[in-house]
N, C-alpha and C positions, 0 to 999 in steps of 0.2 A: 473589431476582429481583424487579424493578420493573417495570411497564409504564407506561408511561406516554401517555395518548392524547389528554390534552385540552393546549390552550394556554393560558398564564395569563399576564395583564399585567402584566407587573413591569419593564419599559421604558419610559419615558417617552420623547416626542415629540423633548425634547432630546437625549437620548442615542444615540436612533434616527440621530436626522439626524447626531450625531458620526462614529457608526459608519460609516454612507454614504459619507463626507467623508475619511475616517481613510483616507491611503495607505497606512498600513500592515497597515490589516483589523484591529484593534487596537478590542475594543469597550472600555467603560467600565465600572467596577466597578459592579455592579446587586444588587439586592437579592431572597433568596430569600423564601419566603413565609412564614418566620419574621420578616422586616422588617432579618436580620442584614444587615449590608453583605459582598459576594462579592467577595474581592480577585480583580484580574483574572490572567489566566494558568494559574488552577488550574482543577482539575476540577471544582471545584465550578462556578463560572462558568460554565463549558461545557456543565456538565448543566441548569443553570436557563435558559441562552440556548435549547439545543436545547428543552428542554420547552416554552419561549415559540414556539417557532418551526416545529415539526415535530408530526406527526399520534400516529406511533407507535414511539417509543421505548421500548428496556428497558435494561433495567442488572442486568449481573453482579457477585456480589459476595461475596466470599471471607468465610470463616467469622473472621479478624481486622476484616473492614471497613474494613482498610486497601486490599487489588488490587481493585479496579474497572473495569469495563468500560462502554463505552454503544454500543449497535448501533442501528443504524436501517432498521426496516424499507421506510420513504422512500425511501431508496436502497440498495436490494438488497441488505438484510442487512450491512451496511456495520460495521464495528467504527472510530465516530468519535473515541473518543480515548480512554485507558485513564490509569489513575492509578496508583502504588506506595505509595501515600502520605495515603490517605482523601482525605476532601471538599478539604480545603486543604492537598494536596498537587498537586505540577507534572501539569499537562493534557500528554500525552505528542502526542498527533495534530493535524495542521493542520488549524483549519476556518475557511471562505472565508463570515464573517461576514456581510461585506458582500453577498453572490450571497444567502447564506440568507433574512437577513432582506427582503431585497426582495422576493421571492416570484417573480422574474424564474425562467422558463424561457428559458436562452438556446438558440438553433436547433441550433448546431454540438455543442457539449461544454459542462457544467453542471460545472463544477472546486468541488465544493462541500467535497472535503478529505477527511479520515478516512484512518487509519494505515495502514488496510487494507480495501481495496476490489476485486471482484470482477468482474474482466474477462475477455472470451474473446479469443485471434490467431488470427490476425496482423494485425495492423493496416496494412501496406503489402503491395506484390507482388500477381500474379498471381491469387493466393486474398484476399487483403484480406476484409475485414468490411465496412471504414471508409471504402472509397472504391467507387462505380458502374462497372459495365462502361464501358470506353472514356475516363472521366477523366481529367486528369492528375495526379499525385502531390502537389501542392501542397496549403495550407493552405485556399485557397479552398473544393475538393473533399470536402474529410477529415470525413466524419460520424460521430459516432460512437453504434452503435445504443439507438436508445430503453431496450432489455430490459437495456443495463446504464449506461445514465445517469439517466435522468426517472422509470420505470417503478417502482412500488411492490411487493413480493413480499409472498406468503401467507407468516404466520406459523403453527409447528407446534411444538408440545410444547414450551414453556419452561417456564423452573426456576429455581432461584437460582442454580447455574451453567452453565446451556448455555443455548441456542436452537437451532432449526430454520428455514430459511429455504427456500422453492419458489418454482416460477415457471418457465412455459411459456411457447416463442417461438418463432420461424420466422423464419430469417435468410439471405440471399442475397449468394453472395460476390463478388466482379468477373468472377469467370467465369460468373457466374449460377448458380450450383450453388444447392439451396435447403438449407438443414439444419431440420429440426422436431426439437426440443428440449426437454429438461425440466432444467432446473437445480435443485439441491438444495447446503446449504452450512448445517451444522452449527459452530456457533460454543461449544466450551468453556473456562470460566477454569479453568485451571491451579495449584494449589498449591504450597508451598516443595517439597514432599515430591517430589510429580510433576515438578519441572523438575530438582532434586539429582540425582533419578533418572536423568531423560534429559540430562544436563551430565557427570552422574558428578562430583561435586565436592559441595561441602558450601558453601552461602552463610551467610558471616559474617553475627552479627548488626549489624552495621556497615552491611549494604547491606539497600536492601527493593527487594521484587521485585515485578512483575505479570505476567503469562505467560495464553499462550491458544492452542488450537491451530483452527484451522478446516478441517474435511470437507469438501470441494468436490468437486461431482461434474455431468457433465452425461449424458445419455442419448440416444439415438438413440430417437425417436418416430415416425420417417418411415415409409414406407412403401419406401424405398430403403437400399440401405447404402452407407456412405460408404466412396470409395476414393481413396487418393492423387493418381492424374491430376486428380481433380475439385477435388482442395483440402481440408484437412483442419483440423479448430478444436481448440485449445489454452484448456487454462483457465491464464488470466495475474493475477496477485495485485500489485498495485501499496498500496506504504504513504508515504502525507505524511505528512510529518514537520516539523515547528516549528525553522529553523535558529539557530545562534546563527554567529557570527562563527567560533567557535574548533569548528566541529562539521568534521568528516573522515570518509569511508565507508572502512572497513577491509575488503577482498576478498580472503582468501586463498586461494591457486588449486595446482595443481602444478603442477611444474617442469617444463618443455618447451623442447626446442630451439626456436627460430623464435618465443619465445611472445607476440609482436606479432600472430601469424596467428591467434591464439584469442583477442585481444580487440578489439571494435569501438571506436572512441573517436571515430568523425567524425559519430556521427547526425545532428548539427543543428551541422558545422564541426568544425576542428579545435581541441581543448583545452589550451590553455595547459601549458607545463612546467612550470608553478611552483604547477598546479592538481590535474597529476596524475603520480605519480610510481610507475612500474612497478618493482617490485624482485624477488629474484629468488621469491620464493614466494608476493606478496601487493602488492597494491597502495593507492597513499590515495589518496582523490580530495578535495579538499576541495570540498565541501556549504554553502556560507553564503549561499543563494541569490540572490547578486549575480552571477551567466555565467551562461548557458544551454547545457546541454550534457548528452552522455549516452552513457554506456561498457555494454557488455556482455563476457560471457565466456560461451563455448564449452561445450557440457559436455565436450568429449575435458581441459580442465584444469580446471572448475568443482570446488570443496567443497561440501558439501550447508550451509555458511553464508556469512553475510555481516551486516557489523555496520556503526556507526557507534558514533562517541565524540563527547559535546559536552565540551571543557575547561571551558567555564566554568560547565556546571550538573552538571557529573561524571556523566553520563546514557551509561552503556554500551545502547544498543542488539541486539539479534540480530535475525536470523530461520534459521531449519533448514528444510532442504525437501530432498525426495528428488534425486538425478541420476541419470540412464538412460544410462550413456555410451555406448550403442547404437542411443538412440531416437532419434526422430525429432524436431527441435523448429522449430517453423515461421520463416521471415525476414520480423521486420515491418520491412524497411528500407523507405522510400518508393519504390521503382523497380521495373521488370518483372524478374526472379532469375533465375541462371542456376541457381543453387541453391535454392531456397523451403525446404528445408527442412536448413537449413545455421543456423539458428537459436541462440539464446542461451539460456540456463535463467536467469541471473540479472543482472540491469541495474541501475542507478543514474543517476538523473536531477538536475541540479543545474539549479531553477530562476534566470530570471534575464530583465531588458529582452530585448524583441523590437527590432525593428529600430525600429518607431516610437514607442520607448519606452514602451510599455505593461505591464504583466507580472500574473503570475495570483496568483502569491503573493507574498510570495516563499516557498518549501518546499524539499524535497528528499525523495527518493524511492528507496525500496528494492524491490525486486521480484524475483518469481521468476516463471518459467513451467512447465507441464506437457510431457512430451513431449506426442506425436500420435498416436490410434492409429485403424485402419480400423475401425470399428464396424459391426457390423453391426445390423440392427433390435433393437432393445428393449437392446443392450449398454451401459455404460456406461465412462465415462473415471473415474476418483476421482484426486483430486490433495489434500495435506494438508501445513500450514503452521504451523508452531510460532515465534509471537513473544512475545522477551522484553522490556521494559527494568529495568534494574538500577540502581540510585542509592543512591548515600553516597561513602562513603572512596574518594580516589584509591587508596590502595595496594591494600587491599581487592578493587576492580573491575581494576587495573593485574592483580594474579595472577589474577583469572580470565581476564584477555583473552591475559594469555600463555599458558595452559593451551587456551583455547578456539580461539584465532585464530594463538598462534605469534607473538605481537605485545607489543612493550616499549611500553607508551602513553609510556614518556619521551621513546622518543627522536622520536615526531613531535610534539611540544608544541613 
């Protein structure tokens, strides 16, 4: 384990201003303080930009030194990009160069990236977070609160492979409900041994892995307990991810009659047929963040995964997360609900131009959410998330995704 807390100039004035300039968010190869040149795209890069740029950083790191990790306590325990592959191996998570190095605080939402990042729902309806009593649902409105965008958390007990992250806060929902809060979110890297286990399969030496599971928990600190009619908070895990052209989200679900009625696909319009393609036990959305768009599933059909596949950097993505197919999961659709708690466990977001062409990344995004439950004083919610990515051999990765997902990667190339 690394900590890392100071900044160091290893960016030049020229490169700065490239960065700024760069529509793509695309920095320039920069130099670690060894004076080596950092080819860009790797992790190595990523960790010398982040150390340049951010207060306090650590980095997890497997007894190979090849699976790495880097969290940032800047943004609430955030896991910003993971590698399988040492220092100059592929930087798996999206991060929003350009917003970092500026040092801008933007009003509304700070999109500054990382794989995997730590939000509470519902973000639309009745109970919202994200929008003021009386508002309208639009973009104008939509805040999103400080204690899981800007806000920095207490660091606890790290190691060379875990961390602890805290952080207390008091949030008020559109109904005006207030919730006091204590957040805690334990971030551990993972081993070949520990993920064979939980996979049940044996990873060829042909693929390298990196894997991590994060503890997520929030508590009730109030002096009230929370109940339903008032609105209820969900802890929501959202992961950016780095698109390529040939990258696709693999969802597989179960089988249901009507199974249109267990998947949302209109959050932000309707999505192309040729973008996303329902079949009957799993669906692909294609991810190259050029359309904006974003599908969920139900828990009555959800699997406890969901993956993506890049073709052309052969990067099998996962994530594993619990389903409650009796719980409660909140509706962040932007409108007043007839149902609020008719919610999604697992979503996918393909970024892409807004209306006046502007856009955040371009990325793509994987996510799951918690059910909900009534807390009472001092109780807690725990929620826990197991990400992998896998790289090497098409064939290789091709038998674990039929094993794990039920999916032939040939036949959507």
């Amino acid at each position: 384990m690394k900590i890392f807390n100071t900044k160091t100039a290893w960016i030049c004035l020229t490169a700065f201003a490239f960065a700024c300039n760069n529509p793509e968010n695309k920095m320039p190869s920069s130099k670690d303080s060894t004076t080596h040149i950092v080819a860009m795209n790797t992790y190595a890069h990523d960790r010398e930009f982040l150390k340049a740029h951010t207060k306090n950083l650590i980095e997890l790191e497997g007894s190979d030194h090849n699976a790495k990790i880097l969290l940032s306590a800047d943004y609430q325990g955030r896991v910003m990009t993971s590698t399988a592959a040492g220092d100059s191996g592929a930087s798996f998570g999206w991060i929003n160069y350009k917003l970092i190095s500026s040092g801008e605080k933007k009003k509304q939402f700070n999109p500054y990236g990382g794989e995997e990042r730590f939000w509470l729902g519902p973000e639309g309806g009745q109970y919202s977070l994200y929008f003021k009593k009386g508002d309208s649902f639009n973009i104008a409105h939509w805040q999103v609160p400080t204690v899981i965008d800007t806000e920095s958390y207490d660091v606890v007990q790290p190691n060379q492979s875990q961390a602890v992250f805290s952080k207390k806060a008091s949030l008020t929902n559109y109904s005006g409900t207030v919730f006091d809060i204590a957040i805690q979110r334990k971030i551990s890297l993972l081993d070949n041994k520990a993920m064979e286990e939980k996979l049940k399969l044996v990873i060829p030496s042909s693929v390298s892995l990196v894997a991590y599971e994060t503890d997520n928990s929030i508590k009730n600190i109030g002096n009230t307990d929370w109940k339903k009619e008032n609105g209820l908070i969900s802890i929501w895990l959202l992961g950016m991810m780095t698109p390529s052209d040939e990258t696709k989200v693999i969802i597989p679900f179960l089988p249901e009659k009507n199974i249109h009625d267990y998947i949302t696909d209109n959050y932000f319009g309707a999505i192309s047929v040729d973008r996303l393609k329902i079949k009957d036990s799993f669906l692909i959305f294609q991810c190259d963040g050029k359309s904006r768009g974003k599908i969920g599933l139900s828990p009555t059909i959800a699997k406890s995964i969901a993956a993506s596949y890049d073709f052309k950097h052969h990067t099998l993505s996962l994530i594993f997360f619990p389903v409650d197919r009796d719980g409660l999961y909140v509706n962040s659709k932007w409108e007043l609900q007839k149902q609020p708690f008719k919610g999604d466990v697992v979503n996918s977001y393909n970024d892409g131009p807004l209306q006046d062409g502007t856009q955040m990344g371009p990325f793509y995004e994987i996510e799951s959410s918690s059910s909900v439950k009534e807390l009472k004083k001092g109780e807690s919610l725990r929620y826990l998330q197991t990400t992998c990515h896998l790289q090497g051999d098409f064939n290789a990765l091709n038998t674990i995704a039929k094993q794990l997902l039920g999916v032939d990667l040939e036949t959507l190339k």
